[in-house]
Backbone as CSV, one residue per row, in Angstrom:
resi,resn,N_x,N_y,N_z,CA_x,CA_y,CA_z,C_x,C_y,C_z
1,UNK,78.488,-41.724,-59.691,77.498,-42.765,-59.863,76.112,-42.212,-59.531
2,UNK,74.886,-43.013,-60.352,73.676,-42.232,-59.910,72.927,-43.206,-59.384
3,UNK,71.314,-42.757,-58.360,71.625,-43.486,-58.146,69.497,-43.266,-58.612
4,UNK,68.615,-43.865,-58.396,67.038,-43.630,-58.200,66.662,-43.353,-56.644
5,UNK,65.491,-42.495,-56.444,65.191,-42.230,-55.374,63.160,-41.848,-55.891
6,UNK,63.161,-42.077,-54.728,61.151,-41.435,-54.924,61.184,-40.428,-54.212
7,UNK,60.828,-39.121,-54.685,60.200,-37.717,-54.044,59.013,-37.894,-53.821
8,UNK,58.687,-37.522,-52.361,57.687,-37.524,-51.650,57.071,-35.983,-51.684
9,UNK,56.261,-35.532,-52.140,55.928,-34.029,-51.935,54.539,-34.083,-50.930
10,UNK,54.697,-33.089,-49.713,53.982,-32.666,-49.168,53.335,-31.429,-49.125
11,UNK,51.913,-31.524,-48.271,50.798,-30.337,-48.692,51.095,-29.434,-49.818
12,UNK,51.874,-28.275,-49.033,52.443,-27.334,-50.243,53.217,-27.136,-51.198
13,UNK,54.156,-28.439,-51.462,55.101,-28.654,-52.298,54.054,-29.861,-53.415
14,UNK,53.117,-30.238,-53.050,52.629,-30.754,-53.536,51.651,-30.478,-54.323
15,UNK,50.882,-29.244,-54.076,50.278,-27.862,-54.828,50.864,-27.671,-55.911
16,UNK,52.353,-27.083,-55.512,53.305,-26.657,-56.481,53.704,-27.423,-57.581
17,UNK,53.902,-28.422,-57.174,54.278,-29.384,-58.364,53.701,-30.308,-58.889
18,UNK,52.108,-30.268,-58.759,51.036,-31.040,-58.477,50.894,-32.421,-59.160
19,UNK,51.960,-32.939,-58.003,52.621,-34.523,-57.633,52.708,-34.904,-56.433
20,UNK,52.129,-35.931,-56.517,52.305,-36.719,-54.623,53.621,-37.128,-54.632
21,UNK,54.510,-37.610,-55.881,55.540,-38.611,-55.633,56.102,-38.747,-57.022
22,UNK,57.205,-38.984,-57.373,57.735,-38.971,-58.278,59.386,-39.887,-58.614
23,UNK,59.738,-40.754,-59.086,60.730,-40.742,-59.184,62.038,-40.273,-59.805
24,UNK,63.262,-40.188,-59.505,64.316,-39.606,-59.703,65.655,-39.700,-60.074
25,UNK,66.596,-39.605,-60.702,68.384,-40.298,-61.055,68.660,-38.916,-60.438
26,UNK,69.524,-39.329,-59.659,70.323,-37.970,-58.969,71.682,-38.605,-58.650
27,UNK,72.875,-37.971,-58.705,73.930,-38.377,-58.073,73.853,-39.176,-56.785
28,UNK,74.871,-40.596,-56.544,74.552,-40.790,-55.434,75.102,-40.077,-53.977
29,UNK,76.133,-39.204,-54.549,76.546,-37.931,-53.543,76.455,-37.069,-54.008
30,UNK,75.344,-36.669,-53.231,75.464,-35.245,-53.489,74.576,-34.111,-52.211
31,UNK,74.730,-32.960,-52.174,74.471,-32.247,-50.644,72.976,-32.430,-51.163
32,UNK,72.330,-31.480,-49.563,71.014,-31.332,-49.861,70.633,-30.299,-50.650
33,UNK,71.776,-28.968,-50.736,71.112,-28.004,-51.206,71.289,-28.209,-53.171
34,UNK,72.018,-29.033,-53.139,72.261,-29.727,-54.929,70.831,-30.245,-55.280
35,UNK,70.386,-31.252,-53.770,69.180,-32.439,-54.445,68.095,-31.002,-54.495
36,UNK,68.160,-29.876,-53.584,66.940,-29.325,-53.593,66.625,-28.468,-54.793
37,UNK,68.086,-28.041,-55.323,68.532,-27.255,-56.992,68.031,-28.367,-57.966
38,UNK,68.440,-29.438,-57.561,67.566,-30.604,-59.081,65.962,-30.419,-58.923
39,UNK,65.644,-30.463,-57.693,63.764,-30.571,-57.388,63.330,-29.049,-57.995
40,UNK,63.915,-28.182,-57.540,63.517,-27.166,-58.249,63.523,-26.741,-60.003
41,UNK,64.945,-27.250,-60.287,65.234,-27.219,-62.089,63.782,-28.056,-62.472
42,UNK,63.329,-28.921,-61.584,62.670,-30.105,-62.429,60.807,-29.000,-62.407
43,UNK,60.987,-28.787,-61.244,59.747,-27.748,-60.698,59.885,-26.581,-60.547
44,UNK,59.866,-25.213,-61.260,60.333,-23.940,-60.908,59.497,-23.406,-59.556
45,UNK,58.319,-23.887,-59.735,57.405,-22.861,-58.398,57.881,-23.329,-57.233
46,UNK,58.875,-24.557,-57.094,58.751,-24.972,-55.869,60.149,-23.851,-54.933
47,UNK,60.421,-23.085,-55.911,61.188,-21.943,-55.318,60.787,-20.871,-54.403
48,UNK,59.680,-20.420,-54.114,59.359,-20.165,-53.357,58.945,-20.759,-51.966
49,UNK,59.831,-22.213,-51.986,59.591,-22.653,-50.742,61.025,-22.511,-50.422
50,UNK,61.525,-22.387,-50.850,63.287,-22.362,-50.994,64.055,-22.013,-49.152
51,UNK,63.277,-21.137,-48.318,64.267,-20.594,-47.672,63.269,-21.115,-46.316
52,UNK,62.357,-22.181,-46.415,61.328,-22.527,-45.700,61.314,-24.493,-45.550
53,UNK,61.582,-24.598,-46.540,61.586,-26.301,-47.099,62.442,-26.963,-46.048
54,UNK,62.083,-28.211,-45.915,63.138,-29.036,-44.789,62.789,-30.507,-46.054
55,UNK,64.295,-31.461,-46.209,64.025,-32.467,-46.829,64.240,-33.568,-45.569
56,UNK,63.352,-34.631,-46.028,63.868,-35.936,-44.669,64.202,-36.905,-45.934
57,UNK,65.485,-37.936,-45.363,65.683,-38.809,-46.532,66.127,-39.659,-45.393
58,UNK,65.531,-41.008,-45.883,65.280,-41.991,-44.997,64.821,-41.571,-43.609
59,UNK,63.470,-40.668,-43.818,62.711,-40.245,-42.598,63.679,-39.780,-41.554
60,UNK,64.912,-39.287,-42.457,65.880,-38.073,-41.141,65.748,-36.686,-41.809
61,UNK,65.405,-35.668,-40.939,65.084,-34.677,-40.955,66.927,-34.158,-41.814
62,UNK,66.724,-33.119,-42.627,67.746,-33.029,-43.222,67.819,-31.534,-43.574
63,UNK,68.340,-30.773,-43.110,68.179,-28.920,-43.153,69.019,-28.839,-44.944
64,UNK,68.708,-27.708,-45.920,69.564,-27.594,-47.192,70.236,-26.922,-46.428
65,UNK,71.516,-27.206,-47.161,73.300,-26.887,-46.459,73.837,-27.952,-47.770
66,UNK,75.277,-27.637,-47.150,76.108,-27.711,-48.099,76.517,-29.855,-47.582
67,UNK,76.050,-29.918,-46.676,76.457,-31.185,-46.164,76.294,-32.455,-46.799
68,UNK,76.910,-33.422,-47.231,76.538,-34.406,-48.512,75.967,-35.060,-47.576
69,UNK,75.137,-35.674,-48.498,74.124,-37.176,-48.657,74.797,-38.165,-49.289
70,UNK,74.710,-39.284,-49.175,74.783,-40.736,-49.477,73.735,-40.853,-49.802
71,UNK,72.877,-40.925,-51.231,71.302,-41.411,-51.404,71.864,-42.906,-52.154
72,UNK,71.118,-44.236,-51.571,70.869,-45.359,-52.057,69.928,-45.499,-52.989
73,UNK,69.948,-46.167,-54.094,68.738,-46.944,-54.713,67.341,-46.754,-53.800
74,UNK,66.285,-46.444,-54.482,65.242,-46.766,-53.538,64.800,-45.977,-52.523
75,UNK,65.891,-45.013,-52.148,65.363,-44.170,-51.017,64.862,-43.186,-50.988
76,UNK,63.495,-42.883,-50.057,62.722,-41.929,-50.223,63.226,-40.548,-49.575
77,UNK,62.828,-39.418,-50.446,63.265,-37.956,-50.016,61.650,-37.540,-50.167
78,UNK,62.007,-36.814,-49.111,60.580,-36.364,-48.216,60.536,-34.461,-48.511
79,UNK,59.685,-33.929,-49.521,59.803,-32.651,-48.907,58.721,-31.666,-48.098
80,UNK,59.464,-31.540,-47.168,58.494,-31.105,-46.235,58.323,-29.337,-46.238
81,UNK,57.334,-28.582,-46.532,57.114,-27.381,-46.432,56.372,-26.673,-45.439
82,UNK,56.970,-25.620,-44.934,56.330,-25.213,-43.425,54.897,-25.519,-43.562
83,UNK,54.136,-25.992,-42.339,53.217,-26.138,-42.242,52.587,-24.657,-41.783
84,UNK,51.063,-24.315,-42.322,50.649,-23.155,-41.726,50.105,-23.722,-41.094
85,UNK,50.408,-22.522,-39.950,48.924,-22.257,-38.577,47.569,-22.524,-38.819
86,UNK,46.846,-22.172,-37.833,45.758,-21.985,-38.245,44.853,-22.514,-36.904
Protein backbone atom coordinates (compact mmCIF):
# COMPACT_ATOMS: atom_id res chain seq x y z
CA UNK A 1 0.00 0.00 0.00
CA UNK A 2 1.22 3.60 -0.65
CA UNK A 3 0.96 5.98 1.13
CA UNK A 4 1.69 10.48 0.57
CA UNK A 5 4.18 12.14 2.66
CA UNK A 6 5.84 15.93 2.39
CA UNK A 7 9.76 16.09 2.10
CA UNK A 8 11.12 18.64 4.03
CA UNK A 9 14.65 19.57 2.60
CA UNK A 10 17.11 21.33 4.64
CA UNK A 11 20.05 23.95 4.07
CA UNK A 12 22.09 21.60 1.97
CA UNK A 13 19.74 19.17 0.69
CA UNK A 14 17.89 21.97 -0.22
CA UNK A 15 20.68 23.55 -2.52
CA UNK A 16 20.74 20.23 -4.06
CA UNK A 17 17.45 19.77 -5.00
CA UNK A 18 16.49 23.28 -5.05
CA UNK A 19 13.17 22.55 -3.10
CA UNK A 20 12.05 23.52 0.33
CA UNK A 21 9.36 20.73 0.27
CA UNK A 22 7.83 18.51 -1.90
CA UNK A 23 5.33 15.93 -1.92
CA UNK A 24 5.55 12.15 -2.29
CA UNK A 25 3.72 8.26 -2.91
CA UNK A 26 6.14 5.99 -1.31
CA UNK A 27 5.32 2.62 0.09
CA UNK A 28 3.71 2.70 3.34
CA UNK A 29 6.55 0.25 4.61
CA UNK A 30 9.29 0.72 3.80
CA UNK A 31 13.12 1.20 5.58
CA UNK A 32 14.88 4.41 5.66
CA UNK A 33 17.58 3.51 3.48
CA UNK A 34 14.66 2.54 0.54
CA UNK A 35 12.86 6.16 1.36
CA UNK A 36 16.45 7.71 1.06
CA UNK A 37 17.10 5.51 -2.56
CA UNK A 38 13.54 7.06 -3.75
CA UNK A 39 14.80 10.85 -2.60
CA UNK A 40 17.78 10.29 -4.38
CA UNK A 41 16.28 8.40 -7.83
CA UNK A 42 13.97 11.51 -7.68
CA UNK A 43 17.25 13.95 -7.02
CA UNK A 44 20.64 12.53 -8.18
CA UNK A 45 22.95 15.29 -6.43
CA UNK A 46 21.45 14.60 -3.28
CA UNK A 47 23.98 11.59 -3.28
CA UNK A 48 26.57 13.10 -2.12
CA UNK A 49 24.95 13.58 1.09
CA UNK A 50 24.44 9.90 1.21
CA UNK A 51 26.88 8.76 4.02
CA UNK A 52 26.21 12.17 6.07
CA UNK A 53 22.21 12.66 5.80
CA UNK A 54 20.02 11.88 8.93
CA UNK A 55 16.04 11.65 8.02
CA UNK A 56 13.45 12.69 11.01
CA UNK A 57 9.87 11.44 10.23
CA UNK A 58 7.41 12.62 12.51
CA UNK A 59 10.24 14.89 14.02
CA UNK A 60 12.09 11.41 15.20
CA UNK A 61 15.48 11.46 14.36
CA UNK A 62 15.85 8.37 12.07
CA UNK A 63 19.64 7.05 11.07
CA UNK A 64 19.44 5.17 7.02
CA UNK A 65 19.59 1.42 7.97
CA UNK A 66 17.80 -1.24 6.97
CA UNK A 67 15.04 -0.70 9.80
CA UNK A 68 11.32 -0.21 8.45
CA UNK A 69 9.15 2.74 8.77
CA UNK A 70 5.45 2.83 9.04
CA UNK A 71 4.93 6.25 6.96
CA UNK A 72 1.12 7.49 7.36
CA UNK A 73 -0.73 9.76 5.00
CA UNK A 74 0.46 13.19 5.65
CA UNK A 75 3.60 12.66 7.37
CA UNK A 76 6.44 14.79 7.20
CA UNK A 77 10.12 13.40 6.38
CA UNK A 78 12.65 15.77 7.35
CA UNK A 79 16.08 15.68 5.58
CA UNK A 80 18.56 16.77 7.56
CA UNK A 81 22.26 17.29 6.19
CA UNK A 82 25.31 17.76 8.38
CA UNK A 83 25.39 21.06 9.38
CA UNK A 84 28.83 22.94 8.75
CA UNK A 85 30.92 24.62 11.31
CA UNK A 86 31.89 27.66 11.17
Amino acid sequence: MNTEVSVLYFAKSAELTGLRAESITVPSNISSLQLWQDLESRHPRLSVLRDQVVLAVRQEYVPLGEQPLTLRDGDEVAVIPPLSGG
